[in-house]
C-alpha positions as a printed NumPy array, in Angstrom:
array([[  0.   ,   0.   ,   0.   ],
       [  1.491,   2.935,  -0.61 ],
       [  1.072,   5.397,   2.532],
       [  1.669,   9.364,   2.43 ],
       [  2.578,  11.593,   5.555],
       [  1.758,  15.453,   4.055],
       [  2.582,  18.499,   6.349],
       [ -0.048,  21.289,   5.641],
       [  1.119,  24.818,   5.504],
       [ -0.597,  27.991,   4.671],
       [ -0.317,  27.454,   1.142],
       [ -2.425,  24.56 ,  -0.06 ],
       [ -1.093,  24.332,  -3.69 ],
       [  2.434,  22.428,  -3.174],
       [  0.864,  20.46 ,  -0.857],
       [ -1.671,  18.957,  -3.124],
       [  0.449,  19.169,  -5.968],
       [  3.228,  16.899,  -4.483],
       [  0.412,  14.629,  -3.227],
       [ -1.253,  14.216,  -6.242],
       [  1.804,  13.572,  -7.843],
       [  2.364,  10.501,  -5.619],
       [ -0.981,   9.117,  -5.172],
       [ -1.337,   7.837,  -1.902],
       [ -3.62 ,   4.709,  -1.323],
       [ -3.706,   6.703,   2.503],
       [ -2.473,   9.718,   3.444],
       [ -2.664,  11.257,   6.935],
       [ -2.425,  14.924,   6.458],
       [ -0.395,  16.964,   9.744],
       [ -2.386,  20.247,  10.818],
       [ -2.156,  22.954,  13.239],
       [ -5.321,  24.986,  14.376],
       [ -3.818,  27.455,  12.132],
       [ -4.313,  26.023,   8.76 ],
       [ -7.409,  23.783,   9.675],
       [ -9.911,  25.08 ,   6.805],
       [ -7.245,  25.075,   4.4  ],
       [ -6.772,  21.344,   5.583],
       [-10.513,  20.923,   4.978],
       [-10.066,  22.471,   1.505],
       [ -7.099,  20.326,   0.595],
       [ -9.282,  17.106,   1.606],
       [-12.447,  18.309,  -0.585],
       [-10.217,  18.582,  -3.201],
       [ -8.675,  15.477,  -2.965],
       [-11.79 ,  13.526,  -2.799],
       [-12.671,  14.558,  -6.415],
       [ -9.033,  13.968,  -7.754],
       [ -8.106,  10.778,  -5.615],
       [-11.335,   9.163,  -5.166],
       [ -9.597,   6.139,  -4.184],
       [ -6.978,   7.503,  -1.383],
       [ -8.568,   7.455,   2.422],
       [ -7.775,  10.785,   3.788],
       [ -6.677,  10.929,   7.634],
       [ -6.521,  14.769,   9.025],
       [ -4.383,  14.536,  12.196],
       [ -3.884,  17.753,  14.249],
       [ -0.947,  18.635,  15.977],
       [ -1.879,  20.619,  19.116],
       [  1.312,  22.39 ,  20.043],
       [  3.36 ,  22.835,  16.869],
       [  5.76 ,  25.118,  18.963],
       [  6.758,  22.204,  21.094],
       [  9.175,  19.259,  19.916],
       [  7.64 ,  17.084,  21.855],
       [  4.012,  17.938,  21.063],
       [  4.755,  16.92 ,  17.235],
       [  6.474,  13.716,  18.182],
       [  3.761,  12.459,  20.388],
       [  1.31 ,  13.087,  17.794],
       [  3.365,  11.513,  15.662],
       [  3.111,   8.249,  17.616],
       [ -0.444,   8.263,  17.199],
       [  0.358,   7.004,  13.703],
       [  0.527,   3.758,  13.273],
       [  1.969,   2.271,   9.893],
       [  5.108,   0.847,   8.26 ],
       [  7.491,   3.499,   8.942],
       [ 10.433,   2.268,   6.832],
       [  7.88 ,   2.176,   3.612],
       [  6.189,   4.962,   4.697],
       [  6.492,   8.176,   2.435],
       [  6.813,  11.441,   3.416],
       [  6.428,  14.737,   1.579],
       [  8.016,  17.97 ,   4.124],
       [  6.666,  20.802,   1.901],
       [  4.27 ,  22.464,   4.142],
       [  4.322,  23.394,   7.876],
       [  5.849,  25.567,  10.067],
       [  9.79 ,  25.014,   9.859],
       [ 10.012,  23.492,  13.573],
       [  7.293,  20.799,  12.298],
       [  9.223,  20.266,   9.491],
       [ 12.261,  19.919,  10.703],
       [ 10.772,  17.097,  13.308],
       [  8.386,  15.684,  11.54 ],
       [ 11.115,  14.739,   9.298],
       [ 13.661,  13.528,  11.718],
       [ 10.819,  11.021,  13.597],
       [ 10.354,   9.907,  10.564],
       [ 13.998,   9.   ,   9.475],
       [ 14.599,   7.616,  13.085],
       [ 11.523,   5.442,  12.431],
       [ 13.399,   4.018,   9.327],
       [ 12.009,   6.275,   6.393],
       [ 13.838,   5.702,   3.167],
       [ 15.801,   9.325,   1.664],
       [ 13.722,   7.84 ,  -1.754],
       [ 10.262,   7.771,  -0.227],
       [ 10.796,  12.007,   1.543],
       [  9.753,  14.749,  -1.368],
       [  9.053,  18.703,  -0.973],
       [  8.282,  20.924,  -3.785],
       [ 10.894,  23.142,  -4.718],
       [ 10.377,  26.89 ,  -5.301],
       [ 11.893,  26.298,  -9.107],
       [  8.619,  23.685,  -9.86 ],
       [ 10.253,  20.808,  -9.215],
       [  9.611,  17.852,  -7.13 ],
       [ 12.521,  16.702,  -5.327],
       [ 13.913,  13.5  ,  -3.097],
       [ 16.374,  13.071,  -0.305],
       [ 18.303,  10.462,  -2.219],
       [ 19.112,  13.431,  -4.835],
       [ 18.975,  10.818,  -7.28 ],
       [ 16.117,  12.039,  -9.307],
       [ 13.234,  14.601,  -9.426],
       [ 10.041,  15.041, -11.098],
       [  9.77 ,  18.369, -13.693],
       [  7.131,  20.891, -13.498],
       [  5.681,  19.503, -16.595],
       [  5.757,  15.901, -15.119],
       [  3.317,  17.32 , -12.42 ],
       [ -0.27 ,  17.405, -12.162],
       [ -2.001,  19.862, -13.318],
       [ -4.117,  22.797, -11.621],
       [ -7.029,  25.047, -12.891],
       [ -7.728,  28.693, -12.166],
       [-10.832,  27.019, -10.444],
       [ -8.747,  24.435,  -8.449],
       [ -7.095,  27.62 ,  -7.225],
       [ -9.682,  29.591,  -6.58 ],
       [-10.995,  27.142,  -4.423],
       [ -8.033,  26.163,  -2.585],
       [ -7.154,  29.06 ,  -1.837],
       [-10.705,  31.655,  -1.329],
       [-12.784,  28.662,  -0.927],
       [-14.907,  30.044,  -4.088],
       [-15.679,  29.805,  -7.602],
       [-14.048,  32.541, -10.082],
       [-15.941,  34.623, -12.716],
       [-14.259,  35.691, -15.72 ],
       [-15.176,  38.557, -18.494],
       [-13.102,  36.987, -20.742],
       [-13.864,  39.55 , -23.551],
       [-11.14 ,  38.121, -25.667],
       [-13.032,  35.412, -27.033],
       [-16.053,  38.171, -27.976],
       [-15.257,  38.787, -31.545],
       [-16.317,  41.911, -31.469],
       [-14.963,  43.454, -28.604],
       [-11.567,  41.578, -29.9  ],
       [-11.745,  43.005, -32.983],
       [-12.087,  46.289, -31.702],
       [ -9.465,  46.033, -29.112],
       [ -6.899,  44.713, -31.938],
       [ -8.237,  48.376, -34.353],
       [ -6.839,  50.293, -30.874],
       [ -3.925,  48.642, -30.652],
       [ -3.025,  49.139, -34.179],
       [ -3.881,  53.06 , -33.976],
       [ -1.705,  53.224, -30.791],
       [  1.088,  51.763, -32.201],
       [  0.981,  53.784, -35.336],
       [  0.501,  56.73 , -33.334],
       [  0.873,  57.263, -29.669],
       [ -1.568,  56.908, -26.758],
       [ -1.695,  60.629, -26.051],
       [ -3.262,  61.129, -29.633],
       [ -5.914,  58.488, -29.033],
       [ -6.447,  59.802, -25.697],
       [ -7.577,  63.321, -27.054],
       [-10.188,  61.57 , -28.693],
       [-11.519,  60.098, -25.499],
       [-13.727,  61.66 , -22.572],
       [-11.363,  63.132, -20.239],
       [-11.565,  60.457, -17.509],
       [ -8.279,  61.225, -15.515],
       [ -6.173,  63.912, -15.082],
       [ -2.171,  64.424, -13.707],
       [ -0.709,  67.389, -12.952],
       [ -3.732,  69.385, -14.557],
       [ -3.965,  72.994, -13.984],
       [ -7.689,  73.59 , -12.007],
       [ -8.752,  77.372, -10.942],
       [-10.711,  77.037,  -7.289],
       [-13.255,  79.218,  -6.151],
       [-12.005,  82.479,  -4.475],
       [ -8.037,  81.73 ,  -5.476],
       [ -6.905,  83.622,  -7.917],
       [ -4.2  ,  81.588,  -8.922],
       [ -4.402,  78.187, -10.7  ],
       [ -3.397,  74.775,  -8.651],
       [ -1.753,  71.527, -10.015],
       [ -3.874,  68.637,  -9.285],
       [ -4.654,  64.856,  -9.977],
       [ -8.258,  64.264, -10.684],
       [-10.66 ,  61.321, -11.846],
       [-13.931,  61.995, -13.793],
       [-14.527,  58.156, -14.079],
       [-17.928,  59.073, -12.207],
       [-21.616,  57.323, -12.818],
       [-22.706,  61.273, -12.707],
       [-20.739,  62.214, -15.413],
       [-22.837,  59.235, -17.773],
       [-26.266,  59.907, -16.891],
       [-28.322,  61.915, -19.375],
       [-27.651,  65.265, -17.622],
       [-23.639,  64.297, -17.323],
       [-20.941,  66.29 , -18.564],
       [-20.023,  63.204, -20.938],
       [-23.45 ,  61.616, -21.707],
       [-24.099,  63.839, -24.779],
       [-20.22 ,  64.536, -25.982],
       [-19.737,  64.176, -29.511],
       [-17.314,  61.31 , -29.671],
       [-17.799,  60.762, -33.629],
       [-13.96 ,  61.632, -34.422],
       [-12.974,  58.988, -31.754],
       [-15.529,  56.488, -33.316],
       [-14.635,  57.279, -36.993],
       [-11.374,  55.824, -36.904],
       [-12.622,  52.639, -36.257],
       [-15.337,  52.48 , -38.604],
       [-17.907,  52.415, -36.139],
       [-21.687,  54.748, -36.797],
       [-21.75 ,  56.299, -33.415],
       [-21.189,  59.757, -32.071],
       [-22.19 ,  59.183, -28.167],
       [-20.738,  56.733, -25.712],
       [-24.931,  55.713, -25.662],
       [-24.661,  55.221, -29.177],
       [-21.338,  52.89 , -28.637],
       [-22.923,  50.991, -25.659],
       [-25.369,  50.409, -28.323],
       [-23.596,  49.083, -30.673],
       [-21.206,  47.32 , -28.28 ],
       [-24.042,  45.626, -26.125],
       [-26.836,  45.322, -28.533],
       [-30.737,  44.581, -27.32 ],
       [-29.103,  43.746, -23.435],
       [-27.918,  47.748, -23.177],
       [-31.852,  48.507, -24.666],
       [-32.871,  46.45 , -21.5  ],
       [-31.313,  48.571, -19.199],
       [-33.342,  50.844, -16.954],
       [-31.661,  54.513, -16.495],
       [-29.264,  53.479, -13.369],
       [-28.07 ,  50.249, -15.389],
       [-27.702,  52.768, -18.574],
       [-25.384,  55.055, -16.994],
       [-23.455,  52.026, -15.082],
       [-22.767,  50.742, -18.501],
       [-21.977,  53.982, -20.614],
       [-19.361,  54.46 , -17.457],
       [-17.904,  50.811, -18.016],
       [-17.708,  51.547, -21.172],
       [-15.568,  54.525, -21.525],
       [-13.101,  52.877, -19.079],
       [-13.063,  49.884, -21.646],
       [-12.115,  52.532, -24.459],
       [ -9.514,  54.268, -22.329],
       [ -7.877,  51.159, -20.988],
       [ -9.254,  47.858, -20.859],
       [ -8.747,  47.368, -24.43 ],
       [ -5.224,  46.538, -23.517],
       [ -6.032,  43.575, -20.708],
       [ -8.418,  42.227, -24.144],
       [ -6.009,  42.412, -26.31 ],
       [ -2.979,  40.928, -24.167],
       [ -5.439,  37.792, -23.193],
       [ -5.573,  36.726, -26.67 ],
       [ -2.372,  37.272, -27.674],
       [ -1.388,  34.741, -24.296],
       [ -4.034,  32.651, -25.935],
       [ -2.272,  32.295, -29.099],
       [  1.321,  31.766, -27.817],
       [  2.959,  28.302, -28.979],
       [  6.492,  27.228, -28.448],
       [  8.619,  26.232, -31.35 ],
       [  7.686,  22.644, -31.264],
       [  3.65 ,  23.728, -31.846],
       [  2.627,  23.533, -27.956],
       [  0.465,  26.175, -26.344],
       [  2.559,  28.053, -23.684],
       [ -0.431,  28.303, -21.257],
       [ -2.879,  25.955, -20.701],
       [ -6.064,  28.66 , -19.971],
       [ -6.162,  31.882, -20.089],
       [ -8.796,  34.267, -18.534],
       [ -9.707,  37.721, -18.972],
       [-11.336,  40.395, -16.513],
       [-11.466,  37.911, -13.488],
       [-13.275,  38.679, -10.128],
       [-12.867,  36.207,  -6.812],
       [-15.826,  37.156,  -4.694],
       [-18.347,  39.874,  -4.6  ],
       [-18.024,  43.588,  -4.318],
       [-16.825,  45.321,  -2.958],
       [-14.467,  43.155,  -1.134],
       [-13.909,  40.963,  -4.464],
       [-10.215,  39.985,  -5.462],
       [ -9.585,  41.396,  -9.148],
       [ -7.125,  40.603, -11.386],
       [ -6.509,  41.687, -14.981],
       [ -5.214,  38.889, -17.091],
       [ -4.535,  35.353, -15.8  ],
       [ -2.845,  32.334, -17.343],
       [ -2.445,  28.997, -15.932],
       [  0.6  ,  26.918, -17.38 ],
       [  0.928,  22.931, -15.157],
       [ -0.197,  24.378, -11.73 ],
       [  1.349,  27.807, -11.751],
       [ -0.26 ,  31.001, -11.987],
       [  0.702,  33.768, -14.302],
       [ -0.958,  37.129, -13.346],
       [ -0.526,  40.205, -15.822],
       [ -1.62 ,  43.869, -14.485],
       [ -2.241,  45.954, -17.293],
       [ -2.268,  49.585, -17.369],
       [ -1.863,  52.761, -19.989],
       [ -0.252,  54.621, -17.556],
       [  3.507,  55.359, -18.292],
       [  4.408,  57.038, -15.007],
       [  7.03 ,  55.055, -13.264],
       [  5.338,  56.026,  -9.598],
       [  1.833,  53.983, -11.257],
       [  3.9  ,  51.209, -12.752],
       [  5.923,  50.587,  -9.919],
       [  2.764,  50.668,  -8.007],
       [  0.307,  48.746,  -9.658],
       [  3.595,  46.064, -10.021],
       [  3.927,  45.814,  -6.687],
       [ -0.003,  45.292,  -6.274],
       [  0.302,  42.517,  -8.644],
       [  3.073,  40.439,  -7.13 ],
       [  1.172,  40.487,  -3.882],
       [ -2.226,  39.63 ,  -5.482],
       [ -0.192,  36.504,  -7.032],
       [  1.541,  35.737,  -4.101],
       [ -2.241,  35.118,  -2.532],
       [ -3.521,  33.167,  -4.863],
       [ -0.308,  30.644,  -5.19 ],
       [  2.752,  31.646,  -3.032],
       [  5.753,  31.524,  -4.011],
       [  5.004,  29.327,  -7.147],
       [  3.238,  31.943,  -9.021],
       [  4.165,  35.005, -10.932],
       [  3.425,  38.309, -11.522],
       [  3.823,  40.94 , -14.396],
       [  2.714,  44.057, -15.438],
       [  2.038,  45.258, -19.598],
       [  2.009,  49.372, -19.465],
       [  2.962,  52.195, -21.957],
       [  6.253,  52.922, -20.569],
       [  8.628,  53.318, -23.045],
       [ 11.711,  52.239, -20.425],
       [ 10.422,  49.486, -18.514],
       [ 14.066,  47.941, -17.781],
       [ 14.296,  51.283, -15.928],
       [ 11.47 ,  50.639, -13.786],
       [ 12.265,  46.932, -13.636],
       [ 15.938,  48.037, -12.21 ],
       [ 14.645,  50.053,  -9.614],
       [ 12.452,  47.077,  -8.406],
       [ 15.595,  44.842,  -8.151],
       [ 17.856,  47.488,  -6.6  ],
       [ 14.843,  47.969,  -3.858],
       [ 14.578,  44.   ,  -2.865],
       [ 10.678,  43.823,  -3.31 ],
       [  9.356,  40.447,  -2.388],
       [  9.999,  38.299,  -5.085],
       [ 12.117,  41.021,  -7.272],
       [ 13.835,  38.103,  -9.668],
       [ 10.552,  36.679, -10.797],
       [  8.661,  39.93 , -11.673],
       [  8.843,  40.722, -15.3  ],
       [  7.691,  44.415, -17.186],
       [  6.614,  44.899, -21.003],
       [  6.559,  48.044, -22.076],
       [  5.46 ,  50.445, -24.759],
       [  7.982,  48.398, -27.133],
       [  6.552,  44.632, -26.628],
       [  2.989,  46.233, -26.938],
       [  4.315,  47.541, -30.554],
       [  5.941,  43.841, -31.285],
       [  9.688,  45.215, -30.821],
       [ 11.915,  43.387, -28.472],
       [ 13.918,  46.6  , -25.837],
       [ 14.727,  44.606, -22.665],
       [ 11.97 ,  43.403, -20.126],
       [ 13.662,  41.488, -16.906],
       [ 16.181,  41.826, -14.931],
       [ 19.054,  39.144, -14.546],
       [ 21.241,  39.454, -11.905],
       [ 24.764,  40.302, -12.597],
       [ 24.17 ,  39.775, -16.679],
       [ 23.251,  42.841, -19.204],
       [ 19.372,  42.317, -20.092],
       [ 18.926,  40.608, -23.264],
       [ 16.245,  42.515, -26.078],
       [ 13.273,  40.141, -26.32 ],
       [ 10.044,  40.173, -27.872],
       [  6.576,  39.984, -25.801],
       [  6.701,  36.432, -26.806],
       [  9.915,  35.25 , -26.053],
       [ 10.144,  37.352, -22.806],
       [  6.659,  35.285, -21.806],
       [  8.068,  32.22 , -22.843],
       [ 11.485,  32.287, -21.344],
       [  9.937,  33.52 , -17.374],
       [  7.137,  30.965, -18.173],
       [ 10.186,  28.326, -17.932],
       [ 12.22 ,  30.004, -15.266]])
């Protein structure tokens, strides 16, 4: 029979990853109070992809105290020497002791495994370990559930031909132009550094402002009414109002709408012109990606996806799943290296959430010197600097200026493809 002793940590995915990879017929899974419900999640999971494995939750009550983990520990009672263990998860001190009972009991350096940070599954005896690719497999739903204990919801507006199509006529304009001349066509959402006059100053102030309001889209709104027909003309489209493109756009479900819907949608809309287009547009192109050999680079890819409910729901741009990793990508227009830095740093923490250290984060802006940006990161230690990656301006336009930083080598020029590829494998 082939037995499995699993320490549970906070994060559940190496945990069931290395199990799953070695298949117990039982497994007795180590817990503090601590980690309990993600225990409970790790065992409903389980269920469903190891029908056949009897799963045996054992609690250790003091995990501070050696002793308190080796009595537990006694509680078990199986064939030690052919036992396996897999030391991934846990507290260090649990580790460390769960591991030496273990070998003291006669535990074979072939039958002890943890998950390596690099994807790997590795053994004591050194003499072999399993690839990332030689691992199961894990969903953004497997995730999801793992780790928020809920079901995701995805826009996934790259596989709406029309909103694709239109996101790909943007692109193109943007890249044969610049994003300041598409932005003059546009309703003046945000502002930086904008000169504004206040009542009873004589003098005009600098100021950051946001008129990404529902007021501003209801009929009486300052934006409700603008003539947008320039904008709309370059892309072929017979509209003049945002109405008239959440129209077009949405078809009879905008005609449905009652008034607070309406202005709701002519809101979501205008941020979708002035930004989203770019999170659309980046999902298919991850879609599309093969390797030389004719694989796709990512298994799924999801657009526009939303953990939760508001407003406490967990957001994230882009996602792409490759084996059981998670690729986030933050997308923004901005090309201020304050709001790249920023929203880069809110992605690597939103991907360290949703699978430790195992996932990664990037962001896709306008910045014409992301390596810049990208430097300052590295120079500034932010958790999990090395595996961070930044596309700029030039990947967005299919050129190939540098996007990572390597320590102690000169950053190589790389399209968005190859850059994708080569962290994908890293």
């Amino acid at each position: 029979m082939n037995i499995l002793i699993a320490t549970v940590g906070s994060n559940p995915l190496p945990v069931v990853v290395s199990i799953r990879a070695i298949e117990p017929d039982r497994l007795w899974l180590l817990y503090t109070s601590d980690v309990e419900q993600i225990t409970n999640r790790i065992s409903e999971h389980l269920k469903v992809k190891l029908p056949n494995c009897k799963i045996l939750p054992l609690e250790i009550k003091d995990h501070q105290k050696a002793k308190s983990i080796r009595a537990t520990l006694e509680e078990i009672e199986e064939d030690w020497p052919n036992t396996k263990l897999n030391y991934t998860g846990g507290t260090k001190l649990m580790a460390v002791h769960v591991h030496s009972f273990w070998k003291e009991k006669g535990g074979k350096p072939e039958n002890a495994s943890y998950l390596g940070s690099d994807g790997r599954l590795y053994f004591d005896d050194i003499k072999e370990s399993l690839l990332e690719e030689q691992l199961p497999k894990l969903y953004l739903a497997d995730l999801c559930q793992l780790h928020f204990n809920k079901n995701p919801k995805s826009g996934n507006e790259h596989l709406n031909e029309k909103k694709l199509k239109l996101a790909q006529e943007i692109h193109r304009f943007v890249c044969d132009n610049n994003f300041s001349i598409y932005q003059d066509h546009l309703p003046p959402l945000y502002g930086e550094n904008s000169l504004a006059r206040l009542d009873g100053y004589d003098d005009k102030i600098k100021c950051d402002w946001n008129a990404a309001k529902e007021f501003n889209f209801k009929k009486t709104g300052a934006f409700f009414k603008k003539d947008l027909s320039m904008l709309f003309k370059i892309f072929n489209l017979e509209a003049k109002s945002i109405e008239e493109f959440s129209c077009w756009l949405e078809g009879n479900s905008y005609h449905r709408k009652n008034s607070e819907q309406k202005k709701k949608a002519n809101l979501s809309n205008a941020k979708w012109l002035y930004g989203v287009w770019l999170e659309v547009w980046l999902a298919d192109q991850l879609k599309q990606m093969i390797t030389c050999d004719g694989r796709k680079i990512f298994d799924e890819v999801h657009q526009n996806v939303s953990i939760g409910d508001k407003p406490d729901d967990f957001e994230m741009d882009v996602v792409a799943v490759c084996g059981y990793r998670l690729f986030l990508f933050s997308c923004t227009v901005d090309d201020n290296d304050y709001l790249v830095k920023s929203k880069l740093f809110e992605a690597g923490n939103r991907a360290a959430r949703i699978g430790g250290e195992h996932a990664r984060a990037a962001m896709l802006c306008l910045h014409e010197e992301p390596q810049s940006v990208l430097q300052t990161v590295q120079e500034e230690r932010w958790s999990g600097y090395n595996t961070l990656r930044l596309f700029g301006l030039d990947h967005i336009k299919g050129g190939s200026k540098p996007c990572q930083v390597v320590s102690g080598q000169q950053p190589r020029a790389v399209t968005l493809q190859q850059g994708v590829e080569e962290w994908v494998k890293s």
